[in-house]
N, C-alpha and C positions, 0 to 999 in steps of 0.2 A: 493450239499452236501446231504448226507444223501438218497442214490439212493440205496443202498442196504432194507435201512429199506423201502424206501417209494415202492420197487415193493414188500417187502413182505408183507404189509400192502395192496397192492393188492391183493394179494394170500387171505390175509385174507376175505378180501371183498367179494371175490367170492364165496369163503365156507358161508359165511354170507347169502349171499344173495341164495343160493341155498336154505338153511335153512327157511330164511324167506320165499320167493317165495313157499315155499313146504305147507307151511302153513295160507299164505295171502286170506282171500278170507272163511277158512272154521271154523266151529264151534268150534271157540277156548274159552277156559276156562281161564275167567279174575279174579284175586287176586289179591285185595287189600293191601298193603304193610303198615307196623306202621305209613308212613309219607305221606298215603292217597291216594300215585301214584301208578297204576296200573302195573299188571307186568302180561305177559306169558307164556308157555312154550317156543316161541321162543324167546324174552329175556333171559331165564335162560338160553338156548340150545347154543347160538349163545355166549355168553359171554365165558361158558363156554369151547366152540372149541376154540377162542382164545386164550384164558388163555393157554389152555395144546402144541397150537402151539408156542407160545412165548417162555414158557419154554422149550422148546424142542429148537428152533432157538436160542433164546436171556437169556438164564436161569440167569445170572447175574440181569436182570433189572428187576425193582418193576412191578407192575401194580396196577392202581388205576380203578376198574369198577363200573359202577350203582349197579348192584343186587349183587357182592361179596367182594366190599369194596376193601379195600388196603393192599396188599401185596407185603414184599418185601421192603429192603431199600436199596438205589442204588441213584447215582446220575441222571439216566434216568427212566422214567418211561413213562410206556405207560399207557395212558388212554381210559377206551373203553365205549361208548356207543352202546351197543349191539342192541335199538331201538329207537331211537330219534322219537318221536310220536307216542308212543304207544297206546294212544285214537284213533287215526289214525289210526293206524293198525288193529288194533281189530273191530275197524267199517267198513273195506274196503276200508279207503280212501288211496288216493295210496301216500299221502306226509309222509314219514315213511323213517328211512334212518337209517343203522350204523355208526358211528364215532368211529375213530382210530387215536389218538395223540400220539404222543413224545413230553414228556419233558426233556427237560436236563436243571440240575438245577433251574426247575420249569419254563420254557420259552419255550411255542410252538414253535417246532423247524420243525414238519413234523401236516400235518393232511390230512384226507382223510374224505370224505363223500360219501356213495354210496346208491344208492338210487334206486335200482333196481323196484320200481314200478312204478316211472318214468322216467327210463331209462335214469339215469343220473348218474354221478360218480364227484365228484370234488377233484382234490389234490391238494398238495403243498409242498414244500420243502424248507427250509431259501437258501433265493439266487438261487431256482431253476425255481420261477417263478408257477404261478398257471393254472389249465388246467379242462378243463368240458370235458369227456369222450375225453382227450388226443388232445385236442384243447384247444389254449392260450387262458385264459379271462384277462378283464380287466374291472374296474369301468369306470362308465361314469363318462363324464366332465360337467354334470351339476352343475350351479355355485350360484344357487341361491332357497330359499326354495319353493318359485313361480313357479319354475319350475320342484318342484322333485315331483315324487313317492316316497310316505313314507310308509313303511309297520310297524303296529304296534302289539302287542300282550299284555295281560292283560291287557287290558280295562279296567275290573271291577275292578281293584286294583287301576287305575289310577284317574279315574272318582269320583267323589263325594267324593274327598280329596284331602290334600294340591297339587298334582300335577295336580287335573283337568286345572288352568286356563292357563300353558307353556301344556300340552296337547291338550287341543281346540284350543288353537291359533296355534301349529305346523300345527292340521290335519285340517283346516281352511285353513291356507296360502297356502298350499299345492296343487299343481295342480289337483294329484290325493291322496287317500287314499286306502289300502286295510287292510285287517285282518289277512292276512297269521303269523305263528309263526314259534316256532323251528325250526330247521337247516335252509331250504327252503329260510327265508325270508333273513337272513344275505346274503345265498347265491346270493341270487338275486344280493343283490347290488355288490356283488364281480363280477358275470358276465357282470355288466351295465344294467340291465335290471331296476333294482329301485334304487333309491339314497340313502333313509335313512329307517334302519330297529332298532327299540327299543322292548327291555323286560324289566319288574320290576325286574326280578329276575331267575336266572339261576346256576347251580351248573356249576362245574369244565368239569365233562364230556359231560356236554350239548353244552360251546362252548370251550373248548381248541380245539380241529382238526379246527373249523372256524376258528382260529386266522390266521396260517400261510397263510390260502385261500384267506384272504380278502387281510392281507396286501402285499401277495406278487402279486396281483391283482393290486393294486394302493391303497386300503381303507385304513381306520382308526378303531380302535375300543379303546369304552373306558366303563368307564360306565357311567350313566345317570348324572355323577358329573365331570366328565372330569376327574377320577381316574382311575388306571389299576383295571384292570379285576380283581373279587374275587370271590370265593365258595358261591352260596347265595346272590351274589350282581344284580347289574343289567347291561344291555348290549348296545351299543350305537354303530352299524353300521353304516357307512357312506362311501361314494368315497372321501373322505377326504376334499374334498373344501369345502364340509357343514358341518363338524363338529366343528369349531368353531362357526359359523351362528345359530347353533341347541343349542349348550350349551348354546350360550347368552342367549337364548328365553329361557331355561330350568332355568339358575341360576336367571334371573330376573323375573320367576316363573306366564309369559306371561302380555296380557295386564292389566288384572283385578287385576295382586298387582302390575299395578301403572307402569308397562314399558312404557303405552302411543302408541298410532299410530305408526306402523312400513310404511315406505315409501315403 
């Protein structure tokens, strides 16, 4: 389904990533935004090329972006993240990526991540299965938290408050940990490469394009309460055998309020 939108949403990708690529790497001018997150000339530039292709292709449907809000009411909507790691970018580091979602009726239907500084692209489509530069992915079958790779992000939100002691104990039990955030880390677990990926807190266009990726992968996603996905809420990747495993340990809030030894 959805093979008309999910190549133009390539199209998009490509214009994107010219954009960004043209300006990755040189003396770019960072502004501050009212709500502290930075933003650049290739943020504004690259939003704005798809906005005026949309409306040109798809002019009926809304759009909902980081730097120009939401326009548009339509039962479909496309949402863009024009720079997903934008500290990222602005420092050279090459984990940076654009997101491009459909929603119909508010339910990730298509999403796309391209990520052209490391040379990666991930899509999706409901029931078309998910692809890392046009090769199948799939989550791994790891079955137990003992043996995952856990990627986590906001630490310092986590740490020295009521979530530190199901925090400690996840990245404890944990074979391995790393720090990886934005796009990057969900995707992992969609390709197999890591099991479980958590954030405190995430807007709409940070992961709606991950949704379709992971779960038409094998994953699960929820947020850190075993509730759907919200604007602001928080995010809880998984290959799906460890998402209930991971919420036990979250909602009995790990060993120190009283879970006791895990075998």
């Amino acid at each position: 389904m959805y093979e008309e939108e999910l190549s133009f949403a390539h199209a998009l990708a490509d214009a994107a990533a010219e954009i960004a690529l043209s300006l990755f790497g040189t003396d770019l001018e960072v502004r501050t935004k009212p709500d502290r997150t930075p933003v650049t000339e290739a943020d504004v530039g690259i939003e704005r090329m798809i906005r005026e292709r949309l409306a040109e292709r798809f002019p009926d449907d809304a759009v909902l972006g980081e730097e120009a809000g939401h326009t548009g009411d339509a039962r479909r909507t496309w949402v863009v993240d024009p720079i997903d790691g934008t500290k990222n970018f602005a420092a050279g580091i090459q984990i940076w990526a654009t997101l491009i979602a459909l929603l119909v009726d508010e339910r990730p239907v298509l999403g796309l991540a391209g990520a052209p500084g490391l040379g990666e692209r991930y899509a999706a489509s409901e029931g078309g299965g998910a692809t890392l530069n046009g090769r199948s992915i799939h989550v791994s079958e790891t079955a137990s938290v003992e043996d995952a790779l856990l990627l986590g992000a906001g630490e310092s939100s986590l740490l020295g408050g009521p979530d530190q002691a199901w925090f400690v104990e996840l990245t404890t039990r944990a074979r391995r940990t790393r720090g990886f955030g934005d796009f990057w880390a969900h995707l992992l677990v969609a390709r197999g490469a890591a099991d479980v990926a958590l954030e405190p807190e995430l807007h709409v266009w940070d992961y709606a394009a991950l949704v379709p990726i992971v779960e038409e992968a094998g994953g699960r996603v929820s947020t850190l309460e075993g509730t759907s996905l919200r604007d602001g809420g928080s995010m809880l990747t998984t290959n799906g055998r460890l998402h209930d495993e991971v919420l036990s340990v979250i909602r009995d809030g790990g060993r120190a309020a009283g879970a006791g030894p895990r075998a």
